[in-house]
N, C-alpha and C positions, 0 to 999 in steps of 0.2 A: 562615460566610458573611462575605464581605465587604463593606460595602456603600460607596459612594464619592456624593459630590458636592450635598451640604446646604449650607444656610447657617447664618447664627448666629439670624437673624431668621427662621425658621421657615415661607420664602414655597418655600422650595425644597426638597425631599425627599431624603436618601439615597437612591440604588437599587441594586440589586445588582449588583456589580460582577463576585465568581468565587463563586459556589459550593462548599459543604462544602470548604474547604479544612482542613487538618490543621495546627494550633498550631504545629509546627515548619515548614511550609512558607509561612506568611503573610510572614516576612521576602522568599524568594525573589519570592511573589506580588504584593508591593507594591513593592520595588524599583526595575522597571522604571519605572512610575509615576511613581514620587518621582524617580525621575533624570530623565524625561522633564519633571516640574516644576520642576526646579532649571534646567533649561536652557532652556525654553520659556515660561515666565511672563511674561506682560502687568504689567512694571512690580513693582508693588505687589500685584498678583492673590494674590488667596488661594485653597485649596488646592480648596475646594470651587467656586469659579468657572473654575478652570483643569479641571475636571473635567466640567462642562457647558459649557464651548466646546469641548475637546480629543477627552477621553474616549469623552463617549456620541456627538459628532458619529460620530467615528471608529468607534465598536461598532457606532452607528444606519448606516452604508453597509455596511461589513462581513455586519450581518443584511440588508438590500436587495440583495447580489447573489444570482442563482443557485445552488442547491447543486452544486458542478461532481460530473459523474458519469463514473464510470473504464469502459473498455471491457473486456469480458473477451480 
């Protein structure tokens, strides 16, 4: 398991980020992320604050839309 977006002061939680992922594929699974932090950071932003403005905003609409359904 993953979990992404704590602080150092303990006001803010990790939460899970991907699931049962496999030791060899965490490099692929964090990647995107971290690239997405190197280009997107607010200034000084650390890794766990760029992770609750970005991240979960991004996951929290993601899970709010509809689950789209296929026709036969």
């Amino acid at each position: 398991q993953i979990y992404l977006g704590g602080n150092e002061a303990g006001t803010r939680l990790n939460r899970l980020f991907k699931d049962a992922v496999k030791g060899e594929d965490l490099p692929n699974a964090l990647r995107p992320v971290l690239a997405r932090f190197v280009q997107e950071r607010a200034g000084s932003e650390r890794f766990g604050d760029f992770c609750s403005r970005v991240v979960w905003k991004e996951l929290g609409q993601i899970m709010a839309q509809p689950a789209q359904t296929t026709q036969p």
